[in-house]
PQR file of N, CA, C, O and H, with PARSE charges and radii, in Angstrom:
ATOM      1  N   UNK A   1     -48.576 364.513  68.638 -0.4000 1.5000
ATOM      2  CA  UNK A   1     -48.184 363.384  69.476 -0.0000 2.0000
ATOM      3  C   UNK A   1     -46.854 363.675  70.156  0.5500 1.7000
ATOM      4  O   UNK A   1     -45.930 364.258  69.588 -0.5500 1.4000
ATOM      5  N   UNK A   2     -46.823 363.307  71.194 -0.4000 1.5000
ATOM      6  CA  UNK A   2     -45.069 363.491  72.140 -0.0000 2.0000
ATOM      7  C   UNK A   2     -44.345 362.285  71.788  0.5500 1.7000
ATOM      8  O   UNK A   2     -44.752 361.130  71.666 -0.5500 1.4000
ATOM      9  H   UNK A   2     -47.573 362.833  71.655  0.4000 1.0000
ATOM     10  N   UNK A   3     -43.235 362.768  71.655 -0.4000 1.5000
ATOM     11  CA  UNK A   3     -42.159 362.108  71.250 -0.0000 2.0000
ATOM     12  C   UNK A   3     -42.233 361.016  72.693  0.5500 1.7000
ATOM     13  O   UNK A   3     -42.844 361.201  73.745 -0.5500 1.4000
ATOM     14  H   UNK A   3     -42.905 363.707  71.755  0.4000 1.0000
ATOM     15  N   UNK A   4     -41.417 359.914  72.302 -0.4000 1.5000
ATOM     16  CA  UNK A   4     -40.702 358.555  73.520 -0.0000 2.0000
ATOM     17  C   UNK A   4     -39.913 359.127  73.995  0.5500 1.7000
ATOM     18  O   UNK A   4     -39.305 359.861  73.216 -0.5500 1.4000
ATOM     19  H   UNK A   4     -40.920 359.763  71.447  0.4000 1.0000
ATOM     20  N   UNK A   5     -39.560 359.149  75.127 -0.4000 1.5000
ATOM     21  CA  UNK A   5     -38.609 359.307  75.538 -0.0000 2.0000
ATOM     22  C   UNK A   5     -37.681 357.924  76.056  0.5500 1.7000
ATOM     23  O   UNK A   5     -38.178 356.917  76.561 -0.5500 1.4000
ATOM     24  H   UNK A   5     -40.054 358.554  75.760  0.4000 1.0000
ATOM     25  N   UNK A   6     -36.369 358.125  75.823 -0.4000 1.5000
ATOM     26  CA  UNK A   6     -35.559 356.613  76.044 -0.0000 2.0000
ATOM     27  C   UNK A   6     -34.144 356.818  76.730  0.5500 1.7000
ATOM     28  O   UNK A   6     -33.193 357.542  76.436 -0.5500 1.4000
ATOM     29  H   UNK A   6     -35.966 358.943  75.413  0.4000 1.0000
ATOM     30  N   UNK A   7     -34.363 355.902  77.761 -0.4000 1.5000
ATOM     31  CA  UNK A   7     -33.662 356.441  78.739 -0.0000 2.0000
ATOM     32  C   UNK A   7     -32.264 355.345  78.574  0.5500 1.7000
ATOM     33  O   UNK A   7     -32.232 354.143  78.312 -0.5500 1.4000
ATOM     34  H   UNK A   7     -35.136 355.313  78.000  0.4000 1.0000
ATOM     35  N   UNK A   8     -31.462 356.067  78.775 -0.4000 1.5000
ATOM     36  CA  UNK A   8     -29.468 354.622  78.663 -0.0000 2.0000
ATOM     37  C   UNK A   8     -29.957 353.891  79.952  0.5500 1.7000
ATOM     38  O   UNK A   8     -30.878 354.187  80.714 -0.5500 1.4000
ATOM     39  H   UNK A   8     -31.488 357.044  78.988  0.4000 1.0000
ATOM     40  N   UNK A   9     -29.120 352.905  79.976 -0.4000 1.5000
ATOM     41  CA  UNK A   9     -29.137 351.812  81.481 -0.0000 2.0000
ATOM     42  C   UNK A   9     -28.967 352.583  82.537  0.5500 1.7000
ATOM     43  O   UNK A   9     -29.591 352.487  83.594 -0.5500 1.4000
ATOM     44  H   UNK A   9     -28.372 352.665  79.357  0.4000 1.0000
ATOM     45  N   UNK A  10     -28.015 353.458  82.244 -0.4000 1.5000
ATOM     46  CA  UNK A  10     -27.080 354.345  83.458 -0.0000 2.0000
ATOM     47  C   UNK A  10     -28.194 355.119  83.971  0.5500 1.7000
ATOM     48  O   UNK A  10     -28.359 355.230  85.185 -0.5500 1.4000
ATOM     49  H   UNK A  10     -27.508 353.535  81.386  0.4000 1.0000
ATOM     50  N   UNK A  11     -29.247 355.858  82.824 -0.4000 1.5000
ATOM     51  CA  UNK A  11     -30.034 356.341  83.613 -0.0000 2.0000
ATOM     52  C   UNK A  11     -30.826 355.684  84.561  0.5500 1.7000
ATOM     53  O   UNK A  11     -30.997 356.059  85.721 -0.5500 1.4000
ATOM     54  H   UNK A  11     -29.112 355.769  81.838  0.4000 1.0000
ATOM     55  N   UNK A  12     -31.423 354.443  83.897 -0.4000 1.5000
ATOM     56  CA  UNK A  12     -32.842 353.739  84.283 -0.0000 2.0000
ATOM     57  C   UNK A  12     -32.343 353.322  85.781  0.5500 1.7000
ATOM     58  O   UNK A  12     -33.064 353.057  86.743 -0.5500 1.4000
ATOM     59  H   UNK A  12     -31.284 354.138  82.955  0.4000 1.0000
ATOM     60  N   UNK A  13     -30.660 353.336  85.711 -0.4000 1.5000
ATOM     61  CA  UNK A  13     -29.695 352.360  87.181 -0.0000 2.0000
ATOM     62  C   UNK A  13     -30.071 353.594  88.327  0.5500 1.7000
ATOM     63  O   UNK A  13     -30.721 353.368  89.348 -0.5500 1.4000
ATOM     64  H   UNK A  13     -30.075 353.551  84.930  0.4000 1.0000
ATOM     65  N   UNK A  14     -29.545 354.900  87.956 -0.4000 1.5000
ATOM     66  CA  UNK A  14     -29.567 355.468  88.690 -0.0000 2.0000
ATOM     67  C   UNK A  14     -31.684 356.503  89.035  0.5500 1.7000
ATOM     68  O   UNK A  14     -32.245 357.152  89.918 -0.5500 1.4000
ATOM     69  H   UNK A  14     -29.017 355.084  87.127  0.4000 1.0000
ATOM     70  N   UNK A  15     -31.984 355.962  87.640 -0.4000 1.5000
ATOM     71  CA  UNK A  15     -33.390 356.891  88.795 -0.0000 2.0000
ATOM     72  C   UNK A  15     -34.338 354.903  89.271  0.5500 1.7000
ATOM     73  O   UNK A  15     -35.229 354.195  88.801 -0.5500 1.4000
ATOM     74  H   UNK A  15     -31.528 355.434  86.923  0.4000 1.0000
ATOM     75  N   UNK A  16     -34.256 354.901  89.368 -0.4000 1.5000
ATOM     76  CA  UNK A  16     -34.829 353.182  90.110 -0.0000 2.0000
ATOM     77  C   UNK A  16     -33.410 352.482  90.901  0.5500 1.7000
ATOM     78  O   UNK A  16     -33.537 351.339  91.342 -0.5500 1.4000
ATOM     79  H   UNK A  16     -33.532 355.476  89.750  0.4000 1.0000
ATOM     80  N   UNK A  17     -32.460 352.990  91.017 -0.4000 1.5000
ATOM     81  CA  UNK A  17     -31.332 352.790  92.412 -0.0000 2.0000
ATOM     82  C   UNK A  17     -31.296 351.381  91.987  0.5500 1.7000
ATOM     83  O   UNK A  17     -31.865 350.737  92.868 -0.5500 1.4000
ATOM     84  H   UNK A  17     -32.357 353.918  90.660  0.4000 1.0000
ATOM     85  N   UNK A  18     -30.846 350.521  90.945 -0.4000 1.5000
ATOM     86  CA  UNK A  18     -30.712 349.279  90.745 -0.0000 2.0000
ATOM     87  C   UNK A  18     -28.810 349.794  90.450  0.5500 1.7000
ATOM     88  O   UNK A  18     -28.250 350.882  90.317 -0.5500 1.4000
ATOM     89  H   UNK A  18     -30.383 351.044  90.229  0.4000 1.0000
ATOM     90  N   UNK A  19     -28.342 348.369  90.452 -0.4000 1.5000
ATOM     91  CA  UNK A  19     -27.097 348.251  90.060 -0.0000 2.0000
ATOM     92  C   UNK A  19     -27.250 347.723  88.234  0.5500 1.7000
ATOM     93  O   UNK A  19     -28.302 347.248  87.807 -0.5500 1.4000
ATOM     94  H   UNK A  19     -28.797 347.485  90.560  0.4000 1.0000
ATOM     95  N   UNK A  20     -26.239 347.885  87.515 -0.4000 1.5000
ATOM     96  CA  UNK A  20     -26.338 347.395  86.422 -0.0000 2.0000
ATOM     97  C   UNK A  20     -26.587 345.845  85.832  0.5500 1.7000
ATOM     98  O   UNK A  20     -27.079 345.495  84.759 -0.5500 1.4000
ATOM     99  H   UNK A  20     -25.384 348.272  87.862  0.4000 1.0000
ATOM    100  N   UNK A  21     -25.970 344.918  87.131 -0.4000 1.5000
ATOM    101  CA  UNK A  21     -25.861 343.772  87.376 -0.0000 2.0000
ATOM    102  C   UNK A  21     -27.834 343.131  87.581  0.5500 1.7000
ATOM    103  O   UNK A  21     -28.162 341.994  87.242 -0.5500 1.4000
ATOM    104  H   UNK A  21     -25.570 345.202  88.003  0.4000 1.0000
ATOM    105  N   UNK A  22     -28.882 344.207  88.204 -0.4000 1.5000
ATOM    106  CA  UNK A  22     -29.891 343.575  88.612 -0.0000 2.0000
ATOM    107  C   UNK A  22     -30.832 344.147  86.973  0.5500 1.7000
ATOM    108  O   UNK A  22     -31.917 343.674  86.635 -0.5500 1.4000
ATOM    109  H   UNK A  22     -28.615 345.131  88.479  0.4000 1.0000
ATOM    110  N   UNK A  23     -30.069 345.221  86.192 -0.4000 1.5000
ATOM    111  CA  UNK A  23     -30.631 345.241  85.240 -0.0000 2.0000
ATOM    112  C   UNK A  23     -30.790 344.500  84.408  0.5500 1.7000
ATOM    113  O   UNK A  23     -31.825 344.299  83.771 -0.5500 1.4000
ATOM    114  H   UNK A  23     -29.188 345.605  86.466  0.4000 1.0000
ATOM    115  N   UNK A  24     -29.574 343.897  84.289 -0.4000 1.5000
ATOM    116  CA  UNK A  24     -28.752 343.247  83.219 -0.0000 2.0000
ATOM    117  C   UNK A  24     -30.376 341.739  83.917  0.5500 1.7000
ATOM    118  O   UNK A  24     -31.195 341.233  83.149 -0.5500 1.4000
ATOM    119  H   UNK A  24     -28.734 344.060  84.806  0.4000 1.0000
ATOM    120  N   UNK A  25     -30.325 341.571  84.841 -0.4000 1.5000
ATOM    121  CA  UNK A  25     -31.600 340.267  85.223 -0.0000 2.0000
ATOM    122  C   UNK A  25     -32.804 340.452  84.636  0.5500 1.7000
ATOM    123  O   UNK A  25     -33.484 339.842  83.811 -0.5500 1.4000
ATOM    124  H   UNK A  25     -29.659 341.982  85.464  0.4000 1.0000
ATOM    125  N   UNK A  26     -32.923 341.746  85.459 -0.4000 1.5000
ATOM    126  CA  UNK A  26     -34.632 342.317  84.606 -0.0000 2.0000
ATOM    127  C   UNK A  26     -34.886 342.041  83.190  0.5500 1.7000
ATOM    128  O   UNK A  26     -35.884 341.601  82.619 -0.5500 1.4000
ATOM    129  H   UNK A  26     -32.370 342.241  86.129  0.4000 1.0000
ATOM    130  N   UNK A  27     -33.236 342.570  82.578 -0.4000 1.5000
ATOM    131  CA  UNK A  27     -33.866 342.110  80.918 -0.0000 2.0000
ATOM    132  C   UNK A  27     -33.850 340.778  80.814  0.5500 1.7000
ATOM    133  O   UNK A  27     -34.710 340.257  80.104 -0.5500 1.4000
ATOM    134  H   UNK A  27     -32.425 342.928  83.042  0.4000 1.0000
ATOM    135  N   UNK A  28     -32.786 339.876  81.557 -0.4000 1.5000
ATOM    136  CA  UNK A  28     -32.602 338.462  81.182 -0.0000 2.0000
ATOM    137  C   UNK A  28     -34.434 338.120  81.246  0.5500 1.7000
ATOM    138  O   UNK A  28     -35.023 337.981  80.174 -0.5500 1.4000
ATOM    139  H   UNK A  28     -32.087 340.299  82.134  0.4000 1.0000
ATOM    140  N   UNK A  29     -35.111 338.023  82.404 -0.4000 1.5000
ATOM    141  CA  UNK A  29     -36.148 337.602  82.736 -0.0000 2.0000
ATOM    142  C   UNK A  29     -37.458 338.053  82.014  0.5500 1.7000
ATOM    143  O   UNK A  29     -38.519 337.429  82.046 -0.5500 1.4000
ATOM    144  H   UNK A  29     -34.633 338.136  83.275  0.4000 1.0000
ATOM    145  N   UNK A  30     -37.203 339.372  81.278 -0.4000 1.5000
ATOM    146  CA  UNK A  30     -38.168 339.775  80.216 -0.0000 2.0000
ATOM    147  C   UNK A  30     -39.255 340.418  81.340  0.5500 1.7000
ATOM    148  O   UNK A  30     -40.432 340.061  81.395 -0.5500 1.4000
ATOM    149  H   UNK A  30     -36.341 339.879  81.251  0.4000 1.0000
ATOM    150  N   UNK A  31     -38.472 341.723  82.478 -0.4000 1.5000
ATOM    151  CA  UNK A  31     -39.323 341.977  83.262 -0.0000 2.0000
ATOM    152  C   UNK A  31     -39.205 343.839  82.997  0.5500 1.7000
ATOM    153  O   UNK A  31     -40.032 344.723  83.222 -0.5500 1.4000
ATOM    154  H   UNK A  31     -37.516 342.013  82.432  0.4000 1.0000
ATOM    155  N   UNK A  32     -37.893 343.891  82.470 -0.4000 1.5000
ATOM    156  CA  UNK A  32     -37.935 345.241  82.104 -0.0000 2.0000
ATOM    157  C   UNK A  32     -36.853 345.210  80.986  0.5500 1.7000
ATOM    158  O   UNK A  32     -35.629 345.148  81.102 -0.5500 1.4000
ATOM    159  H   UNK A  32     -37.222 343.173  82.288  0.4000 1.0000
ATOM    160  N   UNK A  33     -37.689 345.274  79.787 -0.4000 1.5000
ATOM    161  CA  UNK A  33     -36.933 344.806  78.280 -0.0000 2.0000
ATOM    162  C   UNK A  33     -36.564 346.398  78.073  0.5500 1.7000
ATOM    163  O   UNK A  33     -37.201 347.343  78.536 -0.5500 1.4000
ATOM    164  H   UNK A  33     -38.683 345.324  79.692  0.4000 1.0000
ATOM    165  N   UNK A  34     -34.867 346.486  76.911 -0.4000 1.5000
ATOM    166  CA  UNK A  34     -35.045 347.772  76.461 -0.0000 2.0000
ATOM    167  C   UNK A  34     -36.302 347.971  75.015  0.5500 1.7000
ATOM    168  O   UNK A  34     -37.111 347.111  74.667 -0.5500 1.4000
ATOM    169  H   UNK A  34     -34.349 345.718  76.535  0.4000 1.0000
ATOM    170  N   UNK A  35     -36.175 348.919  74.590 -0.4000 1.5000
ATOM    171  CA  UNK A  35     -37.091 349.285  73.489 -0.0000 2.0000
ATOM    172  C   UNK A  35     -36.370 349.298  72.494  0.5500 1.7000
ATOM    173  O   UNK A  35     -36.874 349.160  71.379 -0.5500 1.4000
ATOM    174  H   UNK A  35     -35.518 349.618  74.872  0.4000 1.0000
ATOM    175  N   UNK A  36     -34.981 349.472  72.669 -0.4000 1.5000
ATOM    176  CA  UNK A  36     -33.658 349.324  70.865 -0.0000 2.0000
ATOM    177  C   UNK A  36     -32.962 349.320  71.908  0.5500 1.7000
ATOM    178  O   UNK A  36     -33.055 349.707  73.073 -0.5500 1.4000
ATOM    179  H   UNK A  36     -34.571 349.584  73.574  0.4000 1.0000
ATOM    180  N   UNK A  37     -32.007 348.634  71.042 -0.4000 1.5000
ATOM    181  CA  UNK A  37     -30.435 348.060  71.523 -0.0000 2.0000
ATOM    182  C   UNK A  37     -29.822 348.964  70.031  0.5500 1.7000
ATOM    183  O   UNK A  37     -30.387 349.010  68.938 -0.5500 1.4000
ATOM    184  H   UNK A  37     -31.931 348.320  70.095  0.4000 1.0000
ATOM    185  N   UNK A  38     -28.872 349.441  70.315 -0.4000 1.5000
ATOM    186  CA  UNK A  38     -27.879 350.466  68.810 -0.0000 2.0000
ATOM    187  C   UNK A  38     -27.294 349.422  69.062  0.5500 1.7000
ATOM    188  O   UNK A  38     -26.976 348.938  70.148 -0.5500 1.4000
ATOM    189  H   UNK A  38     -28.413 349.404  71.202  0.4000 1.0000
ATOM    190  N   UNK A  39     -27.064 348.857  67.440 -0.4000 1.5000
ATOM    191  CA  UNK A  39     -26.245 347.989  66.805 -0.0000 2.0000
ATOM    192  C   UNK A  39     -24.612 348.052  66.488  0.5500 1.7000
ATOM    193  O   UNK A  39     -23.891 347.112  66.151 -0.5500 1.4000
ATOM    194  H   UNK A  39     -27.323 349.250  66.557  0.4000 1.0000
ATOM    195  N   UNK A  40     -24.364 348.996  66.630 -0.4000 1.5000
ATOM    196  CA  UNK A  40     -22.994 349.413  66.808 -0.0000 2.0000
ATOM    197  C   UNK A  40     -22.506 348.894  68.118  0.5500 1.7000
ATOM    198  O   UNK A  40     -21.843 347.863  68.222 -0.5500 1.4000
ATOM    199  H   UNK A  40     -24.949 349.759  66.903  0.4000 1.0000
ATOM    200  N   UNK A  41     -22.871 349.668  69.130 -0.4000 1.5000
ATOM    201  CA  UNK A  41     -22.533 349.855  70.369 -0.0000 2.0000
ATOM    202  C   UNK A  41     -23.148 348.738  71.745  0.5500 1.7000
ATOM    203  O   UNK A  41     -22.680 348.679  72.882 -0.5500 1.4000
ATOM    204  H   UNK A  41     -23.410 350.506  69.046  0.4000 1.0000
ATOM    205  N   UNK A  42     -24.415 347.871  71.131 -0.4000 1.5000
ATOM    206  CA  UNK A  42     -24.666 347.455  72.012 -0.0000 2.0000
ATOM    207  C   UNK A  42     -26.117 347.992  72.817  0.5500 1.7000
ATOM    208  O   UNK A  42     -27.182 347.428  73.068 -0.5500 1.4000
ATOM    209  H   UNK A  42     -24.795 347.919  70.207  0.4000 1.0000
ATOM    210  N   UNK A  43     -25.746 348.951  72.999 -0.4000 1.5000
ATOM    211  CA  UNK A  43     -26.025 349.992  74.213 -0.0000 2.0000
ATOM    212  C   UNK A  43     -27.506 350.045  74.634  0.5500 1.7000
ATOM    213  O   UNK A  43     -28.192 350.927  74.119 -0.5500 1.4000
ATOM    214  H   UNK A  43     -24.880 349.409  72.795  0.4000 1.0000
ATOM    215  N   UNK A  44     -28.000 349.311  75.398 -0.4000 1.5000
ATOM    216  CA  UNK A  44     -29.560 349.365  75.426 -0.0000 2.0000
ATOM    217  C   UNK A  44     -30.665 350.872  75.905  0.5500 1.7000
ATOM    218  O   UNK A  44     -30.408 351.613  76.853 -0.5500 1.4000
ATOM    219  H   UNK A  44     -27.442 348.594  75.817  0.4000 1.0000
ATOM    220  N   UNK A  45     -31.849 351.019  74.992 -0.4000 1.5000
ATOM    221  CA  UNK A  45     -32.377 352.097  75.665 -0.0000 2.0000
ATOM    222  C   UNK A  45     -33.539 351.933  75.970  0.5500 1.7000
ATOM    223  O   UNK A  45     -34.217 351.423  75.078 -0.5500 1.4000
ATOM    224  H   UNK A  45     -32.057 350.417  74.222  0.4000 1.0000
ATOM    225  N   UNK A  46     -34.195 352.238  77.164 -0.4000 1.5000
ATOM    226  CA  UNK A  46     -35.496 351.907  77.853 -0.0000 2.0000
ATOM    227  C   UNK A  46     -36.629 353.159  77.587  0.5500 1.7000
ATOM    228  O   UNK A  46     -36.107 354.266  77.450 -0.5500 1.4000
ATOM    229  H   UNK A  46     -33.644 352.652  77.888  0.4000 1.0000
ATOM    230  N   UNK A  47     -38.319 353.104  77.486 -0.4000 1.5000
ATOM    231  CA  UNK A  47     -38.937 353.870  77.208 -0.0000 2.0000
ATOM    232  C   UNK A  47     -39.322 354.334  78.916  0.5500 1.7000
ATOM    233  O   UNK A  47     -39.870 353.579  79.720 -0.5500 1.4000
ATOM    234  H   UNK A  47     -38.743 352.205  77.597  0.4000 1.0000
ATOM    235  N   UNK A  48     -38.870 355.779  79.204 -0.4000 1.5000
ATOM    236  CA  UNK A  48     -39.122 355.951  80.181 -0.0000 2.0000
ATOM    237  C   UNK A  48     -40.522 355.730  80.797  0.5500 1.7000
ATOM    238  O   UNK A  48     -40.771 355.560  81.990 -0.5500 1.4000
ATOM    239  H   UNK A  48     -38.424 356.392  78.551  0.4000 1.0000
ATOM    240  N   UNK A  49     -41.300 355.761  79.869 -0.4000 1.5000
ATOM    241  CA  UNK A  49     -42.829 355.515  80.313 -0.0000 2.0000
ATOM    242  C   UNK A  49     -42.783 353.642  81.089  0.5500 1.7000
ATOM    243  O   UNK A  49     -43.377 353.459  82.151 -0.5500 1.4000
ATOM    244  H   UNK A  49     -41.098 355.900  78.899  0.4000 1.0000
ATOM    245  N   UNK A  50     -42.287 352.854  80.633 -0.4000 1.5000
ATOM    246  CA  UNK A  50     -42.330 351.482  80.984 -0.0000 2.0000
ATOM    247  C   UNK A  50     -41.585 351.664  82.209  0.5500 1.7000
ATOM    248  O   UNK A  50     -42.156 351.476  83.283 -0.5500 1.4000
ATOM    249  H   UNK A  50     -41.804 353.002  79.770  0.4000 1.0000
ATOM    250  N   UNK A  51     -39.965 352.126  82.148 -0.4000 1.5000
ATOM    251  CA  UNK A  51     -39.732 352.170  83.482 -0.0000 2.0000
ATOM    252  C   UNK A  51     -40.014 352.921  84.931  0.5500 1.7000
ATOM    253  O   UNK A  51     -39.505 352.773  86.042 -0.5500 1.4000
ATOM    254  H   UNK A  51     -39.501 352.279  81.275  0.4000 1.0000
ATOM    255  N   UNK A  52     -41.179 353.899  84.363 -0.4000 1.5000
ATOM    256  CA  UNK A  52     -42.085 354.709  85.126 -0.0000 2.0000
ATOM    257  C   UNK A  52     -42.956 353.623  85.665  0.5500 1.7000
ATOM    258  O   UNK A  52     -42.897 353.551  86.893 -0.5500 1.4000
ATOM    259  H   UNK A  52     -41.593 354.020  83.461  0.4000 1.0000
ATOM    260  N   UNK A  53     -43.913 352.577  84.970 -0.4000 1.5000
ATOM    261  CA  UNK A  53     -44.448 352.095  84.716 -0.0000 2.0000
ATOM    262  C   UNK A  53     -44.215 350.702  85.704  0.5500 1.7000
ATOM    263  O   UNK A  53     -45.074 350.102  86.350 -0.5500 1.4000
ATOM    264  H   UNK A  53     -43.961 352.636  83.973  0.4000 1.0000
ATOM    265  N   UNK A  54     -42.802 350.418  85.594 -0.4000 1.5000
ATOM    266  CA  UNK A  54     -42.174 348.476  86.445 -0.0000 2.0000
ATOM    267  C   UNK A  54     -42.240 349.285  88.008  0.5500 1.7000
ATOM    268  O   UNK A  54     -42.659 348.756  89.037 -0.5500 1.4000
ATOM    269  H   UNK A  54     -42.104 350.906  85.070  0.4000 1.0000
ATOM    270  N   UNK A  55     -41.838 350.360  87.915 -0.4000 1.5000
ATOM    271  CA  UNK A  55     -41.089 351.005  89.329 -0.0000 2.0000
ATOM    272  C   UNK A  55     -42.781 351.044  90.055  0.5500 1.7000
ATOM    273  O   UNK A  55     -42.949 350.527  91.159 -0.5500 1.4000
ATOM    274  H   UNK A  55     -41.498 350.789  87.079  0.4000 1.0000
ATOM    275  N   UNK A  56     -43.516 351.457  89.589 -0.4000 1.5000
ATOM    276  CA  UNK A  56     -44.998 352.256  90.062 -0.0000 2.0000
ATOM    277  C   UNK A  56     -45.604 350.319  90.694  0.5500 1.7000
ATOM    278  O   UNK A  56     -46.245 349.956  91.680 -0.5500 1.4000
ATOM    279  H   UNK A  56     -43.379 351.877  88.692  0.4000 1.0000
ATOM    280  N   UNK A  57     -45.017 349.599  89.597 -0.4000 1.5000
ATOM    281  CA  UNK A  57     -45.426 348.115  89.890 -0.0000 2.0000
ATOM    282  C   UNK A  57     -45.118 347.791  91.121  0.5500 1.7000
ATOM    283  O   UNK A  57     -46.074 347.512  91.845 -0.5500 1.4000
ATOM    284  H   UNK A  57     -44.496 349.894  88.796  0.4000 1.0000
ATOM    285  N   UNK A  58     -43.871 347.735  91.659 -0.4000 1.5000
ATOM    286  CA  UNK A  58     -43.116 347.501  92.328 -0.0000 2.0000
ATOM    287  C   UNK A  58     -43.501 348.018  93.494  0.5500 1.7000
ATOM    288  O   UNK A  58     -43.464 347.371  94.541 -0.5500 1.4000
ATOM    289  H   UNK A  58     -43.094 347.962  91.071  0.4000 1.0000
ATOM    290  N   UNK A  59     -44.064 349.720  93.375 -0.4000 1.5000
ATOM    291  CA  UNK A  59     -44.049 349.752  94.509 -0.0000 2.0000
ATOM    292  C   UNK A  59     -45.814 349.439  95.421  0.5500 1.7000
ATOM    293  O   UNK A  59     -45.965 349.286  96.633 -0.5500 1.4000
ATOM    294  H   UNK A  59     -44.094 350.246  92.525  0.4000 1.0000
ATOM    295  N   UNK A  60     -46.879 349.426  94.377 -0.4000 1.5000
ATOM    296  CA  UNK A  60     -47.743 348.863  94.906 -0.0000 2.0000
ATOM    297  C   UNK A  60     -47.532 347.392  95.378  0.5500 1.7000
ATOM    298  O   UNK A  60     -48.093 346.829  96.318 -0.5500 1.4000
ATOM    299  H   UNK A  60     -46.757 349.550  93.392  0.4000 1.0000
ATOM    300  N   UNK A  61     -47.101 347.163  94.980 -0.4000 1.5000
ATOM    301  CA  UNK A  61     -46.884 345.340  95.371 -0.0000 2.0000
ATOM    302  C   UNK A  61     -46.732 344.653  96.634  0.5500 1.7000
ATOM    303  O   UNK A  61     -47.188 345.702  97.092 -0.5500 1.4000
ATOM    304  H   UNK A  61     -46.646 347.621  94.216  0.4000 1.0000
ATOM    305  N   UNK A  62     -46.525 343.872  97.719 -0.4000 1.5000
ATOM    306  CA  UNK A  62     -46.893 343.506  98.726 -0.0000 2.0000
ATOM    307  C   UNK A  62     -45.042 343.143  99.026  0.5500 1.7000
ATOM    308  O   UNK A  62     -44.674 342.656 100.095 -0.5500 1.4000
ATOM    309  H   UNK A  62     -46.155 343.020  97.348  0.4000 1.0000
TER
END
């Protein structure tokens, strides 16, 4: 089986060209959730497959 891959905000900001501010919405709205948040730090991490996945949404969409 292949490992997840999990991408930081910074990445998900910069390969989908969002600001951190429209991320920070996506999760509010439960439209692009991370997959773990590290409890220490906060720090959210996304499964690149999902954000492969919202972006591919997005761009079929009208």
């Amino acid at each position: 089986m292949g490992e997840e891959v999990l991408m930081t905000s910074r990445e998900v900001c910069r390969y989908c060209g969002f600001s951190k501010s429209v991320l920070g919405r996506l999760d509010r709205q439960e439209l692009l959730v991370p997959a773990r948040r590290l409890p220490a730090s906060g720090r959210r991490l996304y499964r690149e497959s999902e954000v492969a996945a919202y972006m591919d949404k997005l761009k079929s969409s009208p």
